[in-house]
Every structure is written in C-alpha cells, then in structure tokens.
C-alpha atoms as an extended CHARMM CRD file, in Angstrom:
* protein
*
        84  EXT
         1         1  UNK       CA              0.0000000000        0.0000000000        0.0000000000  PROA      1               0.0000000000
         2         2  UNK       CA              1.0460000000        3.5770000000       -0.8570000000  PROA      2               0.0000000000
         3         3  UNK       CA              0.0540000000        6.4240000000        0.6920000000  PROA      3               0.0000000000
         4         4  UNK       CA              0.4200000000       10.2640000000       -0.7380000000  PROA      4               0.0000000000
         5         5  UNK       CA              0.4490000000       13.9580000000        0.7600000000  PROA      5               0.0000000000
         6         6  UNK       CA              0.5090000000       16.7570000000       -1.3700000000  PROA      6               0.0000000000
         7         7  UNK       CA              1.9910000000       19.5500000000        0.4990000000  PROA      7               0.0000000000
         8         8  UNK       CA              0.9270000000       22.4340000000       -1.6840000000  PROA      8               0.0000000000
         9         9  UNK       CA             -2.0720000000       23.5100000000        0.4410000000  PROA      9               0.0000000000
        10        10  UNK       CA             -0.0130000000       24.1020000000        3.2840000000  PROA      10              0.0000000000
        11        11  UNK       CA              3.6250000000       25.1180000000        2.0390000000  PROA      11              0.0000000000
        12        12  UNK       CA              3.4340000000       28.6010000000        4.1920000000  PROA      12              0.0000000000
        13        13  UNK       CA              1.6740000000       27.1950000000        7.6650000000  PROA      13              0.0000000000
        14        14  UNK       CA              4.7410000000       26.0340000000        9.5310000000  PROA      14              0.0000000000
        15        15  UNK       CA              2.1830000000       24.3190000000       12.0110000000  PROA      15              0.0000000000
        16        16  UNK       CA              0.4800000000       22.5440000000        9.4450000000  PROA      16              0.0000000000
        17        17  UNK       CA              3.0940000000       21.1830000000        7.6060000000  PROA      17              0.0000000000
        18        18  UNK       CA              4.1330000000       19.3160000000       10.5460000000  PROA      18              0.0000000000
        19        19  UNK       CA              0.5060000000       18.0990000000       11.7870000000  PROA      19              0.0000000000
        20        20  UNK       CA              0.3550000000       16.9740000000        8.1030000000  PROA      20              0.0000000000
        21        21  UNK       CA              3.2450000000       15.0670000000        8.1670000000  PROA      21              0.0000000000
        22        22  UNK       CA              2.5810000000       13.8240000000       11.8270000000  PROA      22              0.0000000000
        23        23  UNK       CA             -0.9400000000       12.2770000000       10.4920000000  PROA      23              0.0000000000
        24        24  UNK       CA              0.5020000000       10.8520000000        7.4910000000  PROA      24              0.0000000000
        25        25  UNK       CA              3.4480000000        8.7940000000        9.7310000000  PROA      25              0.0000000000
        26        26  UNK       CA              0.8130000000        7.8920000000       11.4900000000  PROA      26              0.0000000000
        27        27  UNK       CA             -1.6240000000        6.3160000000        8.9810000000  PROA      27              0.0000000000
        28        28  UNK       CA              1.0830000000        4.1830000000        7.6200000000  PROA      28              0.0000000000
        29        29  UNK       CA              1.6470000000        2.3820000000       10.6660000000  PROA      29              0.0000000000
        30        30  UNK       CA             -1.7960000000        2.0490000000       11.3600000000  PROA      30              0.0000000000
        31        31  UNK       CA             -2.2480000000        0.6750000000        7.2730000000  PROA      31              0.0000000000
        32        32  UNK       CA              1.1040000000       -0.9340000000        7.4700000000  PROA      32              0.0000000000
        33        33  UNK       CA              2.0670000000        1.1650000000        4.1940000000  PROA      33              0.0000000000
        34        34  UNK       CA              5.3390000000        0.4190000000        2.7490000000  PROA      34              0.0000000000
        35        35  UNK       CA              5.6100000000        3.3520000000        1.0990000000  PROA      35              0.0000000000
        36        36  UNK       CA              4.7950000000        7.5550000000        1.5920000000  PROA      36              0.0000000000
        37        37  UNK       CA              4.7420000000       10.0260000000       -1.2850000000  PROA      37              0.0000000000
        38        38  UNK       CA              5.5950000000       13.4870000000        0.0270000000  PROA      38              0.0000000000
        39        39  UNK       CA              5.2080000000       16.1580000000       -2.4150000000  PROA      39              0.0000000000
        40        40  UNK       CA              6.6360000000       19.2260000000       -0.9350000000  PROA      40              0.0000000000
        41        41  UNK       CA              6.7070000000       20.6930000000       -4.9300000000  PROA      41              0.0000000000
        42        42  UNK       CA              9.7020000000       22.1980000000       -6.7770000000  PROA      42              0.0000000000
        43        43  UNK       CA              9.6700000000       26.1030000000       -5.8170000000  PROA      43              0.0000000000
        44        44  UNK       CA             12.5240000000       27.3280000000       -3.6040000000  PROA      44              0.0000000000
        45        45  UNK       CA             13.3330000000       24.1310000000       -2.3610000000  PROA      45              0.0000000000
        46        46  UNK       CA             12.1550000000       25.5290000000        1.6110000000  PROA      46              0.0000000000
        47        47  UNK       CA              9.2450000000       23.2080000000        2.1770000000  PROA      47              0.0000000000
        48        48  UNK       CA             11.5160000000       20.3680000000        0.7810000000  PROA      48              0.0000000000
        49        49  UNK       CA             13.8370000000       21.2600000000        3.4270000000  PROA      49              0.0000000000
        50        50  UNK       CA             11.8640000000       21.5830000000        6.1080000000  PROA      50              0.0000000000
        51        51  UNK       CA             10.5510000000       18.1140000000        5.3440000000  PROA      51              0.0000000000
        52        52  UNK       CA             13.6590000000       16.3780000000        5.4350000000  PROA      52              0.0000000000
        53        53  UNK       CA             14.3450000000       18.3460000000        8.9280000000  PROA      53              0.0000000000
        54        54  UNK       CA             11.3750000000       16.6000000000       10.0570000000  PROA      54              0.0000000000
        55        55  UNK       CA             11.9620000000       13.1700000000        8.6370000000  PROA      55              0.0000000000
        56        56  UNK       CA             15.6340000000       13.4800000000       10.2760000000  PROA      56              0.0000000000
        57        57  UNK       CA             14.4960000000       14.2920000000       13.6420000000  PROA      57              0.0000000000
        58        58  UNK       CA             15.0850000000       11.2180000000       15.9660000000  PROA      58              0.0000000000
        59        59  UNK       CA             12.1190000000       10.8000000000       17.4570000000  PROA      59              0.0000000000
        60        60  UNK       CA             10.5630000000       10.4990000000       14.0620000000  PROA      60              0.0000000000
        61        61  UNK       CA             13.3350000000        8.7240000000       12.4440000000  PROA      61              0.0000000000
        62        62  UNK       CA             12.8300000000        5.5930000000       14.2270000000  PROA      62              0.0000000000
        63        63  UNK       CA              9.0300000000        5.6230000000       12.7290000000  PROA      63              0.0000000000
        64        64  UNK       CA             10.4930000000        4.2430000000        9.1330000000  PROA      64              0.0000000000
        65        65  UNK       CA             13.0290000000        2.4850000000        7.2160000000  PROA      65              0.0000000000
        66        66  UNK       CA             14.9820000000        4.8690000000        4.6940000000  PROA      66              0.0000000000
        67        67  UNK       CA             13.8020000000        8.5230000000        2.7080000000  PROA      67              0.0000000000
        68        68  UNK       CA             14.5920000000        8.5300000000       -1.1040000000  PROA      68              0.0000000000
        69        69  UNK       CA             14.8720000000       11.4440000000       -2.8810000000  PROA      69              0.0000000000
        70        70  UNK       CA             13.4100000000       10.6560000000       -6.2440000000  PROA      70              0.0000000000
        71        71  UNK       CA             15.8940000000       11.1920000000       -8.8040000000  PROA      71              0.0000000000
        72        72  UNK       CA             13.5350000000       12.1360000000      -11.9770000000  PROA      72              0.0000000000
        73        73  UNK       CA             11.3110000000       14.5730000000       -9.7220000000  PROA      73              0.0000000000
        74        74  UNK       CA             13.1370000000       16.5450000000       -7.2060000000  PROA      74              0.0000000000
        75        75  UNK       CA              9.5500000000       17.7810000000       -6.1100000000  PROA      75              0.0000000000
        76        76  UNK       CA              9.0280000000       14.4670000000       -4.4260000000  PROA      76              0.0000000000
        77        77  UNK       CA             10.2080000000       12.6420000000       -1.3920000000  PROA      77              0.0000000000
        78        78  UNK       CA              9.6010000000        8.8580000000       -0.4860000000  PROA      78              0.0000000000
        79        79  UNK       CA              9.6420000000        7.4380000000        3.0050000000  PROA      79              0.0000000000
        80        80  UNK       CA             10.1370000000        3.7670000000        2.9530000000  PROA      80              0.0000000000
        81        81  UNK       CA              8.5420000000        1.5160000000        5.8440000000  PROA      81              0.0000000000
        82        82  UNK       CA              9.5890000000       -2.0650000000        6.9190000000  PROA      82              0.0000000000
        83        83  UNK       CA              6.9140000000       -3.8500000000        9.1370000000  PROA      83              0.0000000000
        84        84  UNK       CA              7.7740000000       -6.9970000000       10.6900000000  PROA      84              0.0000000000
C-alpha cells in the first residue's frame, strides 16, 4: 500500500506542515504502508527542506526504514517503511 500527501495547500503554515506530516506517519503504521509520497513541490526548495528536517528528527526517524529522494522529480520525497 502507498500512501500520498501533497503539500501544496499548506507550504506557508509552519504548524500545518508538521501536523500533516505527523498524520501521514501515522496512517502508515496504522495501514502498514510500505511506502509515503511526500510532495513538498519544486519552488525554492524551503518546504523540501523543512521536510527532510522533520523526517531526520530522531524521534521520528525511528518511525520508518529509509527517505529517497526521487531522482527524476526533485519535487518528491519517499519514506520507505519495513513492518515486521
């Protein structure tokens, strides 16, 4: 199962951003996803940022298995999960 979050409703609303990121984590381990689509978009590159700040935090980085940064769409971040 993949799951997806489109972060362009949200990009300015430092608050949000994290809730939305917070609920996604969330769902997958509750699904058992083994895979999240973040799309923080192109732009400035900020929101990207700020999601890979998040994602590298450790209380959040023992949630999931690996990030990729896809290679043909800079736009886009996966977050692998491995459930046992």
């Amino acid at each position: 199962m993949r799951l997806k979050l489109d972060l362009h409703d949200v990009y300015n609303k430092g608050g949000e951003i994290d809730m939305a990121l917070r609920t996604i984590l969330d769902e997958a381990e509750r699904t058992k996803a083994s895979v999240v689509e973040i799309i923080p978009g192109k732009g400035s590159g900020q929101l990207k940022k700020r999601v890979l700040r998040y994602l590298d935090r450790p209380e959040v980085k023992v949630r999931y298995h690996r990030v990729e940064k896809d290679s043909k769409n800079w736009g886009r971040v996966f977050v692998h999960f491995r459930w046992k």
